[in-house]
N, C-alpha and C positions, 0 to 999 in steps of 0.2 A: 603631114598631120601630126602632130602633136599628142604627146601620152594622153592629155585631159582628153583629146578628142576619139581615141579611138573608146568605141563602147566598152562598155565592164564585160560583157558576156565575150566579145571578142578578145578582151583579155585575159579572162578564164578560161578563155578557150586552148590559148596558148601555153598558158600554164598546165593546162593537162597535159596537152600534147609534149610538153618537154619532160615531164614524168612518166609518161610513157615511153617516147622514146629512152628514157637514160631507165624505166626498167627493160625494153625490149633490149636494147644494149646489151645491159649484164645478163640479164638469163641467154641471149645467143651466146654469149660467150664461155658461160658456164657449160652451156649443151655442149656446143662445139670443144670444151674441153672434158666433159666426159664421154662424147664419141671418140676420142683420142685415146683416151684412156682405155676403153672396150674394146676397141681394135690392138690395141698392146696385149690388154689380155686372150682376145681369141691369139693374136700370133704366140703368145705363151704356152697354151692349152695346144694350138696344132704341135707345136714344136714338140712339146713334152709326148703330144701322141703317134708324131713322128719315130721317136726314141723308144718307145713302147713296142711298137712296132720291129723295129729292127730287133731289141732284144726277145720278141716273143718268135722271130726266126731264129734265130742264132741259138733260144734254148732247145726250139722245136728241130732244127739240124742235130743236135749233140744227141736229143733223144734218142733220135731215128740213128744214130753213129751207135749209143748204146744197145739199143735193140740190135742192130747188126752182128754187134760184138756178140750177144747173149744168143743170139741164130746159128751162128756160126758155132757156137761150144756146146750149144744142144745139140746140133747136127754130127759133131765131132764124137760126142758121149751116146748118139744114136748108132753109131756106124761100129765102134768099139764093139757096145752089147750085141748089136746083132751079129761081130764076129765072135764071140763069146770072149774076148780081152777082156777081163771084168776088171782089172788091176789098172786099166789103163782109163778104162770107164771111171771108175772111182777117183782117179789122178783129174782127169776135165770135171767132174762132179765137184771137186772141194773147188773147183778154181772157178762154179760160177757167179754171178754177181749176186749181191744184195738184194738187187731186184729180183731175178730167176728163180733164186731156192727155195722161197716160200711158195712160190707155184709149182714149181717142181717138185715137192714133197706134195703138195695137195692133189695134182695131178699123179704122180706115181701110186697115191693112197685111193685111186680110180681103179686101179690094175688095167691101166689102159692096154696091155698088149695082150688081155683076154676078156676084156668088156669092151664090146664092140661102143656100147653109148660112151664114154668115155673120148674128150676135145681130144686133135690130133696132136696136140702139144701144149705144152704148161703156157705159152702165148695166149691163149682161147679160154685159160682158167682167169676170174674175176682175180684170182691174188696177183696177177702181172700187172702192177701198175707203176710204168715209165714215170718217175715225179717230173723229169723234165718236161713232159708231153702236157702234165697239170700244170704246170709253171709256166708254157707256151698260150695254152689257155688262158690266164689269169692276164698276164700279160697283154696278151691281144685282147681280152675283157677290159684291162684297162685303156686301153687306146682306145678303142668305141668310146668307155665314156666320155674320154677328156677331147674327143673328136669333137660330141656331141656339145659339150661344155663351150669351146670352141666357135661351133656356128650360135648358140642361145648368147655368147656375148657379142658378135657378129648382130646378131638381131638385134640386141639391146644397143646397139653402136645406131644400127640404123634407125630406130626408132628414137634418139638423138636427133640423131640426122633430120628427120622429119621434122620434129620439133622446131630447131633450127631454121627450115624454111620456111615453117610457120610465122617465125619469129623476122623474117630477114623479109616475107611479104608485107608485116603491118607496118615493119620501118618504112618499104615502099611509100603505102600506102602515106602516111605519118609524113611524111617527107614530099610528098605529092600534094597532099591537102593545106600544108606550109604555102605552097605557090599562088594560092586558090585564092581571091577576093571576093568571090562569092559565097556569104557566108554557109548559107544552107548546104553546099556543094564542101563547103571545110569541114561543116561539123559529123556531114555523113561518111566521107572520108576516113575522118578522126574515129568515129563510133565502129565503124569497121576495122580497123586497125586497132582501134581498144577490142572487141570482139576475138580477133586474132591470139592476139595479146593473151589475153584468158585463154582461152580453147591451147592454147601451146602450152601455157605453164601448167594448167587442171593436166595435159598428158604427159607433161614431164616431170610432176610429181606424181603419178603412179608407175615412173619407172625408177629401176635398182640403183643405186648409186657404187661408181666405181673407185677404187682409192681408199 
């Protein structure tokens, strides 16, 4: 059959259909390259909350190592006074930490070993605070978030994804209806796969773009 003899509308038809498929084309390819991309970024986000992690142990070890250190020289400074060494008590008292002394004067300013309400040790007074122990915190705070970061581009990757099959069904579809001589049977086809077509892009422009 010859150009003159195939109908205008069946040749219109065709014409759509090749503008669709060569938009469903690019927008698959587009999707399929920023699900690529989202998945680069969640494995960036777990990695970095990987690291987070390990440093939010490592400060949280050293604390608990300082706290050791500063038990062990109260205990030390404990045992003196109660043998009345007071010279030797005073020699552990200048040597304790940074952390310690502020609790330890506010807890001594208790008269803790004749008020009975008075913490058993300057550990129990609010002024003992380990920065490490804050820092371990913050740390593991930030790893939750960039965990969480993480899976929301994980979702953004798969809601790509979807897109994508959206877009890879009306090519089907598109490419099925191409076989079809019956016309009514091509143009429902094609109207479906146009359908597709829209419903994928309307959802892949309400998602984030990555890059």
């Amino acid at each position: 059959m010859s150009e003159q003899q195939i109908p205008r509308r069946e040749r219109w038809l065709e014409i759509v259909k090749v503008a669709l498929l060569a938009i469903a084309s690019l927008a698959a390819a587009w999707c399929g390259y920023q699900s690529t991309l989202w998945s680069g970024e969640q494995a960036t986000h777990y990695t970095e909350a990987g690291a987070r992690r390990v440093e939010s142990v490592r400060a949280n070890g050293l604390a608990m190592q300082m706290t050791q250190l500063d038990v062990a020289m109260f205990m030390q400074w404990v045992d003196a006074t109660e043998r009345g060494e007071e010279e030797l008590a005073d020699i552990y008292e200048s040597r304790f930490s940074d952390v310690l002394q502020p609790a330890f004067e506010a807890w001594i300013a208790l008269d803790p070993f004749n008020n009975p309400d008075a913490p058993n040790g300057p550990f129990a007074m609010d002024e003992y605070q380990q920065p490490g122990l804050a820092q371990a915190d913050d740390l593991e705070a930030e790893a939750a978030s960039l965990f969480e970061q993480g899976q929301a581009n994980n979702k953004e990757g798969d809601n790509y994804v979807l897109a994508t099959v959206f877009l890879a069904t009306a090519l089907f579809f598109l490419a099925v209806s191409s076989t079809l001589t019956w016309y009514k049977a091509n143009m429902a086809l094609t109207i479906v796969g146009a359908a597709m077509i829209v419903v994928a892009l309307g959802y892949a422009l309400t998602l984030d773009v990555a890059g």
